[in-house]
C-alpha positions in Angstrom: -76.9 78.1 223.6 -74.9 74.6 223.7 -78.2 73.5 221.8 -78.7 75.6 219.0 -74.9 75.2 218.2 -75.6 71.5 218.4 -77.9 72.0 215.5 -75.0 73.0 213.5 -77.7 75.5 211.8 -77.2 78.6 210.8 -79.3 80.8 213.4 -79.8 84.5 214.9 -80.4 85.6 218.5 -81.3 88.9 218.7 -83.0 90.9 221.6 -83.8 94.6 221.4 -85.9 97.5 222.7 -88.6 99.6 221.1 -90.2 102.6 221.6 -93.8 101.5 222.6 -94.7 104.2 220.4 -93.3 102.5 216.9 -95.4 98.7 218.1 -98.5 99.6 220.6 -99.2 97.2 223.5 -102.2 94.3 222.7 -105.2 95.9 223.9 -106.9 92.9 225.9 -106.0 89.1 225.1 -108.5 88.4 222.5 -107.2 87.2 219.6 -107.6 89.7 217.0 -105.7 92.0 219.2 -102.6 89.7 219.2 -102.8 88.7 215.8 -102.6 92.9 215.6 -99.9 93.1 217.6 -97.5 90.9 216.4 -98.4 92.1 212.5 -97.1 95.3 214.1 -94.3 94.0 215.6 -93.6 91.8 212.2 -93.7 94.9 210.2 -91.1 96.6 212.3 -88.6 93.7 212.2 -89.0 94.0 207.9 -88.4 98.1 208.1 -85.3 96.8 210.1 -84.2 94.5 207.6 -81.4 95.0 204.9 -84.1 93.0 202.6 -86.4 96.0 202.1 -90.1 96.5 202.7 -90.0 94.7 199.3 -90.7 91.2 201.2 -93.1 91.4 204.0 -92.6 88.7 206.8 -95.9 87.2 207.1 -97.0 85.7 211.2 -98.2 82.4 211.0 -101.6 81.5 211.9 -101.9 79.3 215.4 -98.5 80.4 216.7 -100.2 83.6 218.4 -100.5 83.7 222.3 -100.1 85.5 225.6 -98.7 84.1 228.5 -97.5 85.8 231.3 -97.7 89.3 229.8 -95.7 87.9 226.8 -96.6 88.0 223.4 -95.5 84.9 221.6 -95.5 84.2 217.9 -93.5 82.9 214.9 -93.4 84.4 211.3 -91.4 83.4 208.1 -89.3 86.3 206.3 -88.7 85.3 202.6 -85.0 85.3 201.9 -85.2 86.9 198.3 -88.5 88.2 196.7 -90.7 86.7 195.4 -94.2 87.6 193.6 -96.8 86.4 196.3 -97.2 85.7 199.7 -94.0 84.7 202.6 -95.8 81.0 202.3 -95.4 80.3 199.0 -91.6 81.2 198.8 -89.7 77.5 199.0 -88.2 76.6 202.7 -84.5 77.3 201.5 -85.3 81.0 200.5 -87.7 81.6 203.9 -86.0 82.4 207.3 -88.4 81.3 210.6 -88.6 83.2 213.2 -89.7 82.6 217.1 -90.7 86.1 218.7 -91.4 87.1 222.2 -92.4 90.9 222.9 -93.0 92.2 226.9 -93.5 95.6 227.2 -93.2 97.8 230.2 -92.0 101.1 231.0 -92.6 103.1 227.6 -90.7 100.6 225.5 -91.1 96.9 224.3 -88.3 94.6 224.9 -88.1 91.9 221.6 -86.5 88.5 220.9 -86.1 87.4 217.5 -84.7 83.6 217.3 -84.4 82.4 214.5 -83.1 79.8 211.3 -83.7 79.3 207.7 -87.2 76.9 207.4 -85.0 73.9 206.2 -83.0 74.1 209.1 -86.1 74.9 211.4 -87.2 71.7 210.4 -83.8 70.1 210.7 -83.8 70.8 214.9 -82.9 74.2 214.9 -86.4 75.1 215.3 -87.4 73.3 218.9 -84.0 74.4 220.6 -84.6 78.3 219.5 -87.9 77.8 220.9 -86.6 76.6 224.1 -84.3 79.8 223.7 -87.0 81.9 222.9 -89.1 80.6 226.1 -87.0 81.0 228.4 -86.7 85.3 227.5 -87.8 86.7 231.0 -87.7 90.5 231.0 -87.3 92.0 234.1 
């Protein structure tokens, strides 16, 4: 925590639990199946959001992975919408976000960390990742 205040960035912790029946659980580890999951899980952050389905958070490609029954990812959010695609909005109007998703029991426990992209790339970005990785559901 003392890090990401360091950063002096603007930044969002948030952990919450799903129904496993709104985001269903990867089915194996190959990739297509996490790339599925975490669209899912994408999607139900943006039907959460005060922005509106209007601007659909998009995951980026290569931050997809599994490690010890987590699902790991990141995915920018534009801000404000804009006609195209999350990656072509400008870093100031895109918000980046580190995700971690474990599910057990019926449900699937989330953590969203996350900064605007300008400030993701100022620092805040590797200490909410070290945030992010050390999310250890029990």
């Amino acid at each position: 925590r003392g890090a990401i205040r360091e950063t002096g960035a603007a930044t969002t912790l948030s952990v919450q639990r799903a129904d496993a029946s709104a985001v269903a659980a990867p089915q194996g580890d190959e990739a297509a199946a996490l790339t599925a999951a975490a669209n899912s899980l994408a999607s139900l952050r943006d039907e959460q959001s005060a922005l509106g389905g209007g601007c659909p958070s998009a995951v980026l490609p290569g931050t997809v992975d599994l490690r010890g029954g987590i699902l790991r990812f990141e995915m920018a959010t534009p801000l404000a919408c804009i006609p195209g695609s999350a990656a072509q909005a400008p870093n100031e109007l895109l918000r980046h976000t580190a995700v971690r998703a474990a599910w057990s029991g019926g449900g699937v426990l989330l953590l969203f960390a996350g900064a605007r992209q300008t400030e993701w790339l100022g620092g805040a970005g590797e200490a909410l990742t070290a945030a992010a990785d050390s999310f250890a559901p029990l």
